[in-house]
N, CA, C and O atoms as CSV, one atom per row, in Angstrom:
chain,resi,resn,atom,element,x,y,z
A,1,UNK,N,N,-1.302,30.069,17.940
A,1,UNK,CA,C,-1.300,31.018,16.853
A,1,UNK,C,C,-0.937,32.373,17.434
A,1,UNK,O,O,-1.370,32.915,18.451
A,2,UNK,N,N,-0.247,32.696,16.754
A,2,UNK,CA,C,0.268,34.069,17.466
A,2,UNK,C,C,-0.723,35.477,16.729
A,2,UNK,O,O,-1.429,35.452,15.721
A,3,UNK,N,N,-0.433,36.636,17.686
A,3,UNK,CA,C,-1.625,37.642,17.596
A,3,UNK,C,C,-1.385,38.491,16.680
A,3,UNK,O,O,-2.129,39.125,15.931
A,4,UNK,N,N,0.499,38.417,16.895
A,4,UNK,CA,C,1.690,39.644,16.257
A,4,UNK,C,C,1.473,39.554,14.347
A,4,UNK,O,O,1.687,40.410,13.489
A,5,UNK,N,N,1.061,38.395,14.259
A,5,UNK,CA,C,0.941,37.959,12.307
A,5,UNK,C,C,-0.227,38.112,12.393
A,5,UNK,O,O,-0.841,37.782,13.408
A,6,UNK,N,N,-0.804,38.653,11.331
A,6,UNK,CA,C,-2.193,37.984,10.555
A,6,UNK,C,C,-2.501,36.655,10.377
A,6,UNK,O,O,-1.702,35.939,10.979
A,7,UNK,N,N,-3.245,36.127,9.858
A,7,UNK,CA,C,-3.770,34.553,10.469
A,7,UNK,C,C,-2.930,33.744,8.702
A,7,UNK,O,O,-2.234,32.736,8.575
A,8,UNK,N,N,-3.526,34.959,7.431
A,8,UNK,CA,C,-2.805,34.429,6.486
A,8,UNK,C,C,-1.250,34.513,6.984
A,8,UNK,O,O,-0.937,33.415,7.445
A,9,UNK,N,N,-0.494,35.167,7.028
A,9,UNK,CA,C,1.080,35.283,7.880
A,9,UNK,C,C,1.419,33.606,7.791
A,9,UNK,O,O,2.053,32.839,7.065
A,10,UNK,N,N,0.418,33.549,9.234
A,10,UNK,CA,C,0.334,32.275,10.504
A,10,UNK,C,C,0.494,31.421,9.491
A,10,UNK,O,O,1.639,30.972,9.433
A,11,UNK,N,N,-0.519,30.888,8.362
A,11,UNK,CA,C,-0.553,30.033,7.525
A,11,UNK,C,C,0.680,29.476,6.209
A,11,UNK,O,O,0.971,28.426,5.637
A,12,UNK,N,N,0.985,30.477,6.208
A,12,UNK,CA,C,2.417,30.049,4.889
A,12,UNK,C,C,3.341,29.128,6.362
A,12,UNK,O,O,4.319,28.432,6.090
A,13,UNK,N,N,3.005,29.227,7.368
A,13,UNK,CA,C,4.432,28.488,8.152
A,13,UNK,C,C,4.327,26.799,8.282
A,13,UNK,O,O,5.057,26.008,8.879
A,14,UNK,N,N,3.079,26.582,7.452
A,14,UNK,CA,C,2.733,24.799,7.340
A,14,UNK,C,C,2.832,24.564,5.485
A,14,UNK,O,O,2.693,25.362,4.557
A,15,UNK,N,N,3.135,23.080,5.530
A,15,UNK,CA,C,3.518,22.336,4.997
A,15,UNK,C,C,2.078,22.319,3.957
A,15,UNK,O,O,1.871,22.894,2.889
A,16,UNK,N,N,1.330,21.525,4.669
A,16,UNK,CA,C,-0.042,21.435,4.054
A,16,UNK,C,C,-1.248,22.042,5.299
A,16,UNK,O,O,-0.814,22.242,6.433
A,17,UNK,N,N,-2.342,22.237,5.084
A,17,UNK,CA,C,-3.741,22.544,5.729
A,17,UNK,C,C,-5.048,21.604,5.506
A,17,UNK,O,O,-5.427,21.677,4.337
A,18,UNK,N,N,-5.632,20.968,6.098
A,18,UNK,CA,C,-6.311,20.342,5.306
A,18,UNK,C,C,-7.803,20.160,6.954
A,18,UNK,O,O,-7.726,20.763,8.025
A,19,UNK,N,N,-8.582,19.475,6.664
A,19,UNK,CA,C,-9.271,18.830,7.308
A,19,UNK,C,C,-9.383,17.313,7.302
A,19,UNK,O,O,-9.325,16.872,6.154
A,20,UNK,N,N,-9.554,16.198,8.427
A,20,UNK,CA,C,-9.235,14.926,8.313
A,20,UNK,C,C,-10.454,14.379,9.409
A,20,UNK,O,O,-11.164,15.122,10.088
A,21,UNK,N,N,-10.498,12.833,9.389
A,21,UNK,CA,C,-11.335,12.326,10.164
A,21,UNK,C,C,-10.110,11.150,10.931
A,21,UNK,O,O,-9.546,10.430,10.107
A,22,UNK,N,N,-9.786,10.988,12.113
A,22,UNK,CA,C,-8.976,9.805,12.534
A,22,UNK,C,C,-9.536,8.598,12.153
A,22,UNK,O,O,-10.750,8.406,12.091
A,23,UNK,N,N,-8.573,7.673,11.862
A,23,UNK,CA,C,-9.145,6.132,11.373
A,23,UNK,C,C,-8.923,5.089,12.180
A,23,UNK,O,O,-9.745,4.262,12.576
A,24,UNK,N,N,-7.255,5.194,12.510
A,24,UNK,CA,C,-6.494,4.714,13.889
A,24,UNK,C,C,-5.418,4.801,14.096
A,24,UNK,O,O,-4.691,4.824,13.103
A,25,UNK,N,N,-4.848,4.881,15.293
A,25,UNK,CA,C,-4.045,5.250,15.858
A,25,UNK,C,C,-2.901,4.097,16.643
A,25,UNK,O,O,-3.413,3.298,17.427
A,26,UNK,N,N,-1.513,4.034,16.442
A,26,UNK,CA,C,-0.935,3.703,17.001
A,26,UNK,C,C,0.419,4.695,17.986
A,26,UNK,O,O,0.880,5.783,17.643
A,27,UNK,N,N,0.783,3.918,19.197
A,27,UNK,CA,C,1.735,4.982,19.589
A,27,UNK,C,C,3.552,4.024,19.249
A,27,UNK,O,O,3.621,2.855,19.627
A,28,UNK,N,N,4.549,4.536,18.705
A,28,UNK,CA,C,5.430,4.288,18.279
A,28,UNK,C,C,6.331,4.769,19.306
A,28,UNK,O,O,6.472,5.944,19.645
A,29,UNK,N,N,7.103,3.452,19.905
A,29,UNK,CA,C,7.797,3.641,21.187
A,29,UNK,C,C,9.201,4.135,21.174
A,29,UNK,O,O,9.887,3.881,20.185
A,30,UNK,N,N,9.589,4.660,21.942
A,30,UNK,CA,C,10.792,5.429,21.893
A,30,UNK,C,C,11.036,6.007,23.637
A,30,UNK,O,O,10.498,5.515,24.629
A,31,UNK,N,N,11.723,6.836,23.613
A,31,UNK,CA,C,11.754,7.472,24.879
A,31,UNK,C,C,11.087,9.221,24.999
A,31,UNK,O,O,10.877,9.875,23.978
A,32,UNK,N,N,10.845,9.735,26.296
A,32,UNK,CA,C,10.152,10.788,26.177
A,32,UNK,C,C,10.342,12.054,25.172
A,32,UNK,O,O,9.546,12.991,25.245
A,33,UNK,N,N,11.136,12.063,24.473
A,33,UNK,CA,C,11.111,12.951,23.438
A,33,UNK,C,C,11.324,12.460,21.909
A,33,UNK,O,O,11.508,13.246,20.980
A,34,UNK,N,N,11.268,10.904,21.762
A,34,UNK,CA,C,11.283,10.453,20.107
A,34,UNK,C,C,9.989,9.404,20.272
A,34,UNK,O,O,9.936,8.841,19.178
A,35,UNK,N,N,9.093,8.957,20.983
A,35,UNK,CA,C,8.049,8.480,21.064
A,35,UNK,C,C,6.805,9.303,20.370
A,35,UNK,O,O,6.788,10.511,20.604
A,36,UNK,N,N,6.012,8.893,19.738
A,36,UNK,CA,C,4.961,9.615,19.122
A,36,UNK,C,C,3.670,8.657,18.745
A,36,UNK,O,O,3.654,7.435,18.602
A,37,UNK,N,N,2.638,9.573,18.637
A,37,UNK,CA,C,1.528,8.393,17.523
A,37,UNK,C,C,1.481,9.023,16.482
A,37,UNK,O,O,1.625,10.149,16.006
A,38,UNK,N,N,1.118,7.486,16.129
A,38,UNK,CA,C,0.992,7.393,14.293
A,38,UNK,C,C,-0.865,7.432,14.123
A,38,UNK,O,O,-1.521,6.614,14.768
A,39,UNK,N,N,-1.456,8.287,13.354
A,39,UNK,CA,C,-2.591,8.287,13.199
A,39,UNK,C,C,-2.862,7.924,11.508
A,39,UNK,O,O,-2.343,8.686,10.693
A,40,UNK,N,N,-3.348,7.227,11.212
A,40,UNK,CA,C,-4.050,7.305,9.908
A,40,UNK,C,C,-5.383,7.755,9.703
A,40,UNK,O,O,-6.397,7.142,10.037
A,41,UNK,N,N,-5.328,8.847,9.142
A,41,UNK,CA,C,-6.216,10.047,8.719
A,41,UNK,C,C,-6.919,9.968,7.049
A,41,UNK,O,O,-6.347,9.783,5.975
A,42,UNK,N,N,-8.330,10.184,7.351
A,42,UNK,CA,C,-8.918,10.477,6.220
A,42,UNK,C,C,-9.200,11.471,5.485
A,42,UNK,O,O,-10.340,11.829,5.781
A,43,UNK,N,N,-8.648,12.293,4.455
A,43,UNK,CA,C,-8.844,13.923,4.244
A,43,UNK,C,C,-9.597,14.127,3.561
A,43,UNK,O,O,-9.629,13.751,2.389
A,44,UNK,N,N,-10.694,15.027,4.348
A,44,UNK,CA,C,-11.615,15.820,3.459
A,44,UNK,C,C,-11.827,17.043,2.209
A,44,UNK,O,O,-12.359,17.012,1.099
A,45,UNK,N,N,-11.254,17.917,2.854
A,45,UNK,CA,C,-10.781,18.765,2.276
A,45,UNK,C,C,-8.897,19.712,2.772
A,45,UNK,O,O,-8.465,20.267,3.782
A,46,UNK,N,N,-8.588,19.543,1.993
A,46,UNK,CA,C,-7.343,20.380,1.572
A,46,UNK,C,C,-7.371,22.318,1.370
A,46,UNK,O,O,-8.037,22.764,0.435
A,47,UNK,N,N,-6.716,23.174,2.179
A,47,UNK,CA,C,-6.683,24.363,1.816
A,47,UNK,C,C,-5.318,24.974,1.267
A,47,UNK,O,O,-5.207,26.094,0.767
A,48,UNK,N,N,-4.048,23.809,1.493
A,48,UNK,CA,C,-2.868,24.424,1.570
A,48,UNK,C,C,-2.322,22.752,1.127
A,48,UNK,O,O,-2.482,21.653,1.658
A,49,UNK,N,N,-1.500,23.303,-0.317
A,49,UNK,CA,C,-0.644,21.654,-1.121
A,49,UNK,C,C,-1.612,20.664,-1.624
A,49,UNK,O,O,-2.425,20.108,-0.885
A,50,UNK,N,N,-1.524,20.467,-2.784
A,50,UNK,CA,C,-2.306,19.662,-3.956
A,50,UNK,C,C,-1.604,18.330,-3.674
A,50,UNK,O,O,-2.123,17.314,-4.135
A,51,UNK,N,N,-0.567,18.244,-3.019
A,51,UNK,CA,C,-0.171,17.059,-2.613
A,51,UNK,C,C,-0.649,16.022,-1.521
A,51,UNK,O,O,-0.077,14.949,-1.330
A,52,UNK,N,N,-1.580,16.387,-0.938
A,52,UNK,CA,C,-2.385,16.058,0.359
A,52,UNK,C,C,-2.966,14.961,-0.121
A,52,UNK,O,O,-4.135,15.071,-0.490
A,53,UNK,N,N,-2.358,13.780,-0.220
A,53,UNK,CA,C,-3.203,12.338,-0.418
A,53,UNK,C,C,-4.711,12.234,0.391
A,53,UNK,O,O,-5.104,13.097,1.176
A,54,UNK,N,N,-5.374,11.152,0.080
A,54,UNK,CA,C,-6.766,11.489,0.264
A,54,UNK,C,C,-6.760,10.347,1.773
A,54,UNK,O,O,-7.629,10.396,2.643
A,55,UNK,N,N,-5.601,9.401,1.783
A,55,UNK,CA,C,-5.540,9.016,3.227
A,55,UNK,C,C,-4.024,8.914,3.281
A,55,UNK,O,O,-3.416,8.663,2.240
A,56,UNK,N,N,-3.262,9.124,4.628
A,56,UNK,CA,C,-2.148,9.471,5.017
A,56,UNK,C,C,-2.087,9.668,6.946
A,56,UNK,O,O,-2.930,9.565,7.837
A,57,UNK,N,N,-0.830,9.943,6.909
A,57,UNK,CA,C,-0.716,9.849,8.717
A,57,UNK,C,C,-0.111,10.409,9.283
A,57,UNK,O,O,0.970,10.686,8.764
A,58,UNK,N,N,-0.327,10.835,10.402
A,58,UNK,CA,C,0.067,12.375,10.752
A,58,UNK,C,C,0.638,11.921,11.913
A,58,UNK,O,O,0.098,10.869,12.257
A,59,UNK,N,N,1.584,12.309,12.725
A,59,UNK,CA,C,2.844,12.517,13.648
A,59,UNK,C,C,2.513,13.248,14.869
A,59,UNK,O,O,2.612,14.472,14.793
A,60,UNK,N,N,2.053,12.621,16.236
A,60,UNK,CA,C,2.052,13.901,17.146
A,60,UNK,C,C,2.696,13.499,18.187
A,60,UNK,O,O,2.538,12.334,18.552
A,61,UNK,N,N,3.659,14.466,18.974
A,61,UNK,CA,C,4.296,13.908,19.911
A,61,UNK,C,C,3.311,13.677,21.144
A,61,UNK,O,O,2.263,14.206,21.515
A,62,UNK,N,N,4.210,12.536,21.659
A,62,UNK,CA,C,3.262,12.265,23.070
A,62,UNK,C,C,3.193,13.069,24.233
A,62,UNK,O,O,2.241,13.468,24.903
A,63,UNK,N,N,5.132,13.301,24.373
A,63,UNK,CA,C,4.959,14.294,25.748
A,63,UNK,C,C,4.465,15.678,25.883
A,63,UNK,O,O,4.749,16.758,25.363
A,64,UNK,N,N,3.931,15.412,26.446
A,64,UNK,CA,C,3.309,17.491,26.248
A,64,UNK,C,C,4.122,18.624,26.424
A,64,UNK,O,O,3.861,19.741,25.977
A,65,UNK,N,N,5.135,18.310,27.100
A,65,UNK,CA,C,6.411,19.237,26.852
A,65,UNK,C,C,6.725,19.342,25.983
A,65,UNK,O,O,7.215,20.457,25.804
A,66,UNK,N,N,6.747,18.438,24.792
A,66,UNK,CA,C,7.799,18.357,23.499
A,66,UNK,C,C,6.389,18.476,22.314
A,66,UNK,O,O,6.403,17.860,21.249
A,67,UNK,N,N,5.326,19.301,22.712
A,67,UNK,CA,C,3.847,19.967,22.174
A,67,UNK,C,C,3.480,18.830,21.680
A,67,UNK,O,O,3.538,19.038,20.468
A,68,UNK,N,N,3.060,17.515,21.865
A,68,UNK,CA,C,2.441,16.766,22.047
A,68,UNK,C,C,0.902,16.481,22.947
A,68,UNK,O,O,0.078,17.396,22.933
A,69,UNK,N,N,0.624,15.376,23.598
A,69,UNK,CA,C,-0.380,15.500,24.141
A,69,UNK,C,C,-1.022,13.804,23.603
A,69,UNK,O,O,-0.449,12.763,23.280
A,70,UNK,N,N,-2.360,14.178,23.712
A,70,UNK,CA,C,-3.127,12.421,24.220
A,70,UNK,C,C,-3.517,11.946,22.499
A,70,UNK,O,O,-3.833,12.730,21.605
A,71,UNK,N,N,-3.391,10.575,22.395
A,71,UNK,CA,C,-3.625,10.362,20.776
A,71,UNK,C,C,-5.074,11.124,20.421
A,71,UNK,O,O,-5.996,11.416,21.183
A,72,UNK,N,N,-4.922,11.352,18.885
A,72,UNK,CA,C,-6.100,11.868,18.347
A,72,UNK,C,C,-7.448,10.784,18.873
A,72,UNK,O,O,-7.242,9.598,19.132
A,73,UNK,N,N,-8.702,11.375,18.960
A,73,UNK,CA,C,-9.734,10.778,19.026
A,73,UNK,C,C,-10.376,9.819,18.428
A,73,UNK,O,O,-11.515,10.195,18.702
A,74,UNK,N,N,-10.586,8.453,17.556
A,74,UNK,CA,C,-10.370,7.915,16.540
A,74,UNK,C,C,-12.048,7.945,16.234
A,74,UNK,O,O,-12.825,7.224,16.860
A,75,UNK,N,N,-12.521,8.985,15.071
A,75,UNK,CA,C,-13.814,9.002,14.580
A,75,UNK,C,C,-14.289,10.394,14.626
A,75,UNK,O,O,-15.288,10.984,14.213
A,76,UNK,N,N,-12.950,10.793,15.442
A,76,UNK,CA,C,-13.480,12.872,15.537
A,76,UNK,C,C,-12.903,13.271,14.263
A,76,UNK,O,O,-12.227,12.611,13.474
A,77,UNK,N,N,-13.367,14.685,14.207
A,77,UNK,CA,C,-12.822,15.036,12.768
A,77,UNK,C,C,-12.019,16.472,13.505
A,77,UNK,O,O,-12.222,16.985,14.605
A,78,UNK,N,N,-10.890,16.917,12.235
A,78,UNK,CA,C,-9.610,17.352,12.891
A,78,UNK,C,C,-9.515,18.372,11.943
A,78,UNK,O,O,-9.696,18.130,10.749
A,79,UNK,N,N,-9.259,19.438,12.339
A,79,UNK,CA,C,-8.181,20.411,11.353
A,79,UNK,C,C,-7.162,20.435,11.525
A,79,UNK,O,O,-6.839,20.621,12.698
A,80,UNK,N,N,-6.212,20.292,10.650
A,80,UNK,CA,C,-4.630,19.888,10.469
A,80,UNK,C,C,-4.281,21.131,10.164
A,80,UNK,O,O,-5.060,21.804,9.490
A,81,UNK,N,N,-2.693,21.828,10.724
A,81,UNK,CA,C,-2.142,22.738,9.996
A,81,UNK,C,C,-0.970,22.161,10.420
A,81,UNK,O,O,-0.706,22.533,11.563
A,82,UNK,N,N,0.204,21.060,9.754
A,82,UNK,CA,C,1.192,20.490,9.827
A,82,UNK,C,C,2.448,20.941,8.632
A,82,UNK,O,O,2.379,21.674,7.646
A,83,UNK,N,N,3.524,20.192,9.185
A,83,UNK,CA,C,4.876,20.237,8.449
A,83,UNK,C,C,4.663,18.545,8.085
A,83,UNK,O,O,4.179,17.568,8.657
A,84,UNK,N,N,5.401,18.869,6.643
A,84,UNK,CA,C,5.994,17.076,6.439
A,84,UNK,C,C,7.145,16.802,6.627
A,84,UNK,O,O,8.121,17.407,6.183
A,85,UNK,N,N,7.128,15.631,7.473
A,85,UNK,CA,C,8.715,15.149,8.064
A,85,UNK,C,C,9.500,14.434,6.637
A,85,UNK,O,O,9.006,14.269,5.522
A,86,UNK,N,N,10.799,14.111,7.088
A,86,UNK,CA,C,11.335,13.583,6.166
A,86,UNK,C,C,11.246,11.978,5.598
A,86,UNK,O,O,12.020,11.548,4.743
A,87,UNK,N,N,10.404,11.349,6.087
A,87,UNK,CA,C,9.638,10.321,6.614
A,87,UNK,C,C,8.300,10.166,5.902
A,87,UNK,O,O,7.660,9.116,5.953
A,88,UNK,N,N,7.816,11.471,5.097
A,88,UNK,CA,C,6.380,11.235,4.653
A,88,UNK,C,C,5.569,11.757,5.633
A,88,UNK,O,O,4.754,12.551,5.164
A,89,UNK,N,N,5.477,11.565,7.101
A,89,UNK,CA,C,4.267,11.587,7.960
A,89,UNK,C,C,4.478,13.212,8.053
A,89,UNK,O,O,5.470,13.940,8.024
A,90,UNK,N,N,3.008,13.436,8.184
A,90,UNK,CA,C,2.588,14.879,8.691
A,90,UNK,C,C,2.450,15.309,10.110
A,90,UNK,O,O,1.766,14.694,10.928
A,91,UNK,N,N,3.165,16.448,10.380
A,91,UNK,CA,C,3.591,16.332,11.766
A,91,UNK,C,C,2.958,17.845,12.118
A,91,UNK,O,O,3.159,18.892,11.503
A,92,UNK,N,N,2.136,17.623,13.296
A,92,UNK,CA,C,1.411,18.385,14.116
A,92,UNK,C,C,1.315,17.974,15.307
A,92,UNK,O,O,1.956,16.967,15.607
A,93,UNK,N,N,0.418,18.696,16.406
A,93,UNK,CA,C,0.332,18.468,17.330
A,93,UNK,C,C,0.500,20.154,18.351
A,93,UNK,O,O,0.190,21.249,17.881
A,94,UNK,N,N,0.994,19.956,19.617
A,94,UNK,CA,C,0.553,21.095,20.574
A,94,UNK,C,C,0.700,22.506,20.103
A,94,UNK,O,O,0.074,23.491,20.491
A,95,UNK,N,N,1.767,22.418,19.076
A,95,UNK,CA,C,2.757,23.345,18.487
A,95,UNK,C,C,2.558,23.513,17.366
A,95,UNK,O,O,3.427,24.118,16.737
A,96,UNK,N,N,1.582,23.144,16.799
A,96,UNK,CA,C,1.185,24.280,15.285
A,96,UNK,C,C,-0.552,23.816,15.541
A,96,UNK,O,O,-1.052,23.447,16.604
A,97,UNK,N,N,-1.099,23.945,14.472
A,97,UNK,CA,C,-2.454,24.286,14.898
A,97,UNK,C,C,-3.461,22.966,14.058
A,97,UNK,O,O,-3.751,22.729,12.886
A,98,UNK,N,N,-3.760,22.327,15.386
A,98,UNK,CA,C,-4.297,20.758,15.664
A,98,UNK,C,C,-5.524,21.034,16.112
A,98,UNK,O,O,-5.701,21.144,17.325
A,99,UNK,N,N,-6.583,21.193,15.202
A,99,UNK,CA,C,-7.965,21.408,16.346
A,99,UNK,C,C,-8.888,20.199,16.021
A,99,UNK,O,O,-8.681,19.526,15.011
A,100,UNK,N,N,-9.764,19.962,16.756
A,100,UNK,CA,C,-10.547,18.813,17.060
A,100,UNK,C,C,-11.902,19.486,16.885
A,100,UNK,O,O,-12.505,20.085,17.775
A,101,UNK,N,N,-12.375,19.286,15.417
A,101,UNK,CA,C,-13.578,19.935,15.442
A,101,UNK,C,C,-14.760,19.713,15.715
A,101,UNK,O,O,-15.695,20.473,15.464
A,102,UNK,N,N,-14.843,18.375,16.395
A,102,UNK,CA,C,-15.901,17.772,17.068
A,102,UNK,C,C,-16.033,18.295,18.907
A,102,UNK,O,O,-17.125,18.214,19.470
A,103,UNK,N,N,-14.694,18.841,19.705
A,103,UNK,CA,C,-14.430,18.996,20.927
A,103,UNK,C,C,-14.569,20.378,20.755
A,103,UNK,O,O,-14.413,21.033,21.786
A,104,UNK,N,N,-14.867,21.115,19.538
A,104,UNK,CA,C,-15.091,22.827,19.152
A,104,UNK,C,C,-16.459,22.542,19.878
A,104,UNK,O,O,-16.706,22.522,21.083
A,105,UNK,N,N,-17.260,22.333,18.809
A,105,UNK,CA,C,-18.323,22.544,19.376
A,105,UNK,C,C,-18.979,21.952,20.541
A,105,UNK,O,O,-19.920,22.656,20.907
A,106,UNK,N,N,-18.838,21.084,21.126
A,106,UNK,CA,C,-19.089,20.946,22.451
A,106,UNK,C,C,-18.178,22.061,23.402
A,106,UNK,O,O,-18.899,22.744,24.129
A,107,UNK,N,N,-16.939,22.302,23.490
A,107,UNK,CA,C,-16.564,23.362,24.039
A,107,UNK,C,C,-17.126,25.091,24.007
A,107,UNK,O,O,-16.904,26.098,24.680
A,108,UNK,N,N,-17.927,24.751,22.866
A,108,UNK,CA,C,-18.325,26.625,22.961
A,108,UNK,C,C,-19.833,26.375,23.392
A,108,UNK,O,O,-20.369,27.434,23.721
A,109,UNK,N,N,-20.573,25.392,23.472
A,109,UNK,CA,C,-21.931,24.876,24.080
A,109,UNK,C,C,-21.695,25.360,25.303
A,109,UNK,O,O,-22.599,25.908,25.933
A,110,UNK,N,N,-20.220,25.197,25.892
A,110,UNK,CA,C,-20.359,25.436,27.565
A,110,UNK,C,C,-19.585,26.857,27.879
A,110,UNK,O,O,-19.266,27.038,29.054
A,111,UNK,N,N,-19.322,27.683,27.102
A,111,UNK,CA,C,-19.332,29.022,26.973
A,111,UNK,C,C,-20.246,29.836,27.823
A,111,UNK,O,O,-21.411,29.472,27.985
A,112,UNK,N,N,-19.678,31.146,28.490
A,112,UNK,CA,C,-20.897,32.007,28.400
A,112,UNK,C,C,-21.332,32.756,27.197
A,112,UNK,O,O,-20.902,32.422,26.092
A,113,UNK,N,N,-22.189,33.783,27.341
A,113,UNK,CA,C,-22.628,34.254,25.993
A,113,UNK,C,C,-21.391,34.907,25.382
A,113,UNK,O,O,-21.082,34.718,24.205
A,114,UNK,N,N,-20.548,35.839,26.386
A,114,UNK,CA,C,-20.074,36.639,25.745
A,114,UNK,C,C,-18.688,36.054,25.239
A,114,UNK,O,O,-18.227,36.415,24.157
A,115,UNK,N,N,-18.137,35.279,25.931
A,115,UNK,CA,C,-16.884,33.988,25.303
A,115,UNK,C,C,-17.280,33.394,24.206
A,115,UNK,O,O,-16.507,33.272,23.255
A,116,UNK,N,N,-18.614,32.908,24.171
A,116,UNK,CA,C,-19.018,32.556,22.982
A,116,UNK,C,C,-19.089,33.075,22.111
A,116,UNK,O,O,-18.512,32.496,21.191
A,117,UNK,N,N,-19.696,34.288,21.756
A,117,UNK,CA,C,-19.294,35.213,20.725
A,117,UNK,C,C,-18.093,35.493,20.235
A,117,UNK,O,O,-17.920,35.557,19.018
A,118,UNK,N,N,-16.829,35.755,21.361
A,118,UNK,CA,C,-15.538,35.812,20.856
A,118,UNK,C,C,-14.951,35.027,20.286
A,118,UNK,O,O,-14.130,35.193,19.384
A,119,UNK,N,N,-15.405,33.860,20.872
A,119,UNK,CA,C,-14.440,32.852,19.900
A,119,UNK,C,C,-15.358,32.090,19.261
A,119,UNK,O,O,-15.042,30.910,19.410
A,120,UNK,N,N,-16.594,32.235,18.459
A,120,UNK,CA,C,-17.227,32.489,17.184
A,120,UNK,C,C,-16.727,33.519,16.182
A,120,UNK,O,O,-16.482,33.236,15.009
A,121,UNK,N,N,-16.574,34.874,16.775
A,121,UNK,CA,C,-15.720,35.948,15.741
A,121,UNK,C,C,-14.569,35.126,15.472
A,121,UNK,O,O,-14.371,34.617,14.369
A,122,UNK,N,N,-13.738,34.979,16.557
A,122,UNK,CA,C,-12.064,34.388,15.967
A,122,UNK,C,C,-12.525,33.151,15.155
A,122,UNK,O,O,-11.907,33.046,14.096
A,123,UNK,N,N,-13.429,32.212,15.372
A,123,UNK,CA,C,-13.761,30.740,14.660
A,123,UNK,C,C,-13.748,31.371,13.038
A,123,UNK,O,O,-13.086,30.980,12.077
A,124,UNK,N,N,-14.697,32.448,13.128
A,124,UNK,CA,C,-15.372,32.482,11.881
A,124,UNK,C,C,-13.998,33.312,11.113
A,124,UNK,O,O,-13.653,33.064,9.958
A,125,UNK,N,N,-13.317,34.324,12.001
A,125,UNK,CA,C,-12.295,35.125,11.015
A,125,UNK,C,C,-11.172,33.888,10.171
A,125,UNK,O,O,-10.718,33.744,9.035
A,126,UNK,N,N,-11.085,33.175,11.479
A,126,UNK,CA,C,-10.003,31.827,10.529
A,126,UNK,C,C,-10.677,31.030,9.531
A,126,UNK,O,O,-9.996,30.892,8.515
A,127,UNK,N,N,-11.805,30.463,9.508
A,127,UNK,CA,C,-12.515,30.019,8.573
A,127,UNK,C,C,-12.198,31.073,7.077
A,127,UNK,O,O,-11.626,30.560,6.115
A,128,UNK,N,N,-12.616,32.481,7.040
A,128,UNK,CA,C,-12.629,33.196,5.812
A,128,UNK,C,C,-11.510,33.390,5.553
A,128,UNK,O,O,-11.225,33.626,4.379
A,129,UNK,N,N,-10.218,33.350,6.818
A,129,UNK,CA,C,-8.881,33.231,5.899
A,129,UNK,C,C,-8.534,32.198,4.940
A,129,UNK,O,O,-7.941,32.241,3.862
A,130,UNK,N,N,-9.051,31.275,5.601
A,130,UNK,CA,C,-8.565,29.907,4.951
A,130,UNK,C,C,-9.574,30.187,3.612
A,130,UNK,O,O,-8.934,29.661,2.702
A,131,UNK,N,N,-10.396,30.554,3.218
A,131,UNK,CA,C,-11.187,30.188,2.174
A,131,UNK,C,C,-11.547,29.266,1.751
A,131,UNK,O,O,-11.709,28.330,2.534
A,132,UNK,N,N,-11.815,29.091,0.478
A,132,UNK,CA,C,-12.400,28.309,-0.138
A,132,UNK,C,C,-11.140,27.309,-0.394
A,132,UNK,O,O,-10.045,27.697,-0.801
A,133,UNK,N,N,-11.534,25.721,-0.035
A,133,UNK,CA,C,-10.589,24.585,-0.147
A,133,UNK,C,C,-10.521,24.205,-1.654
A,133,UNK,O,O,-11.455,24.443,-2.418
A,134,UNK,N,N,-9.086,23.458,-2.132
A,134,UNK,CA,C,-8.325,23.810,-2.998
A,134,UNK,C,C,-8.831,22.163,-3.589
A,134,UNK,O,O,-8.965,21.976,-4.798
A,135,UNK,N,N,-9.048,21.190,-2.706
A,135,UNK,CA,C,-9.562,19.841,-2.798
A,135,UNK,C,C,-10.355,19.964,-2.694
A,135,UNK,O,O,-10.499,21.183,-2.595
A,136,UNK,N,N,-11.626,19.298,-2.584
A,136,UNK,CA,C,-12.453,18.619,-1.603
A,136,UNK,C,C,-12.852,17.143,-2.135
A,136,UNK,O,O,-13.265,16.824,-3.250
A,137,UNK,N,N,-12.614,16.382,-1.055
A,137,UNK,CA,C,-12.963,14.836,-1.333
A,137,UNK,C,C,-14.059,14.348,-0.807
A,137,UNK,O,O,-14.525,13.293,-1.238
A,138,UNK,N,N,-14.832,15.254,0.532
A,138,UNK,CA,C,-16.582,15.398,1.217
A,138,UNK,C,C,-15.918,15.724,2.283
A,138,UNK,O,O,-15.077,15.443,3.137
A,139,UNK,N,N,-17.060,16.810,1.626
A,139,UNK,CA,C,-17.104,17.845,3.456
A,139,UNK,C,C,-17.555,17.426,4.182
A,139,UNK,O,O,-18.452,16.583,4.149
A,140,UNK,N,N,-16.884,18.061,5.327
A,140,UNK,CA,C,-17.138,17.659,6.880
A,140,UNK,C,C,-18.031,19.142,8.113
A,140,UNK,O,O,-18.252,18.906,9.300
């Protein structure tokens, strides 16, 4: 996320926003830059597109060069800020904003105080951008 936009800015540059739980995951073979996994995702709540089916599958590349990285966690729950491919699947990953909101909070547990606070302020400022969700199918 860049510093130069405001966080609303940041947000018009995705497709949909939503929150999801992984269900499962396959990886779809190809070579190092058209290889990806396929996740089927459960959505909780929606902040961005009324179009956000309530299960669907999201696109992340594998190589980490090409902002990819390791399949989703299958049972963690996720904040999505993706594009839709031409394909249907929702595509995120290293390169737009993929967070793992189960690896949040264990990551700020091992914080010091004062890191912790900072990125509680930044947690909480993105939370009130996003507002109030436009769906909700059960919160997470």
């Amino acid at each position: 996320m860049s510093n130069a936009k405001s966080l609303e800015e940041e947000f018009k540059h995705y497709d949909a926003i939503f929150a999801a739980t992984a269900l499962k995951t396959e990886k779809v073979a190809g070579d190092w830059s058209s290889s990806f996994y396929k996740t089927e995702m459960r959505v909780h709540e929606v902040w961005k597109s009324h179009d956000v089916p309530r299960v669907l599958f999201i696109k992340t590349n594998v190589e980490a060069n090409s902002c990819g990285g390791p399949a989703p966690k299958i049972g963690s729950r996720f904040l999505i800020f993706s594009h839709v491919s031409s394909d249907g699947l929702y595509v995120t990953g290293g390169c737009s904003m993929f967070i793992d909101l189960d690896q949040v909070k264990i990551d700020i547990n091992n914080l010091n105080i004062k890191e912790k606070a900072d990125w509680e302020s930044m947690w909480a400022e993105m939370w009130l951008a996003l507002g109030e969700p436009i769906v909700v199918h059960n919160k997470i």
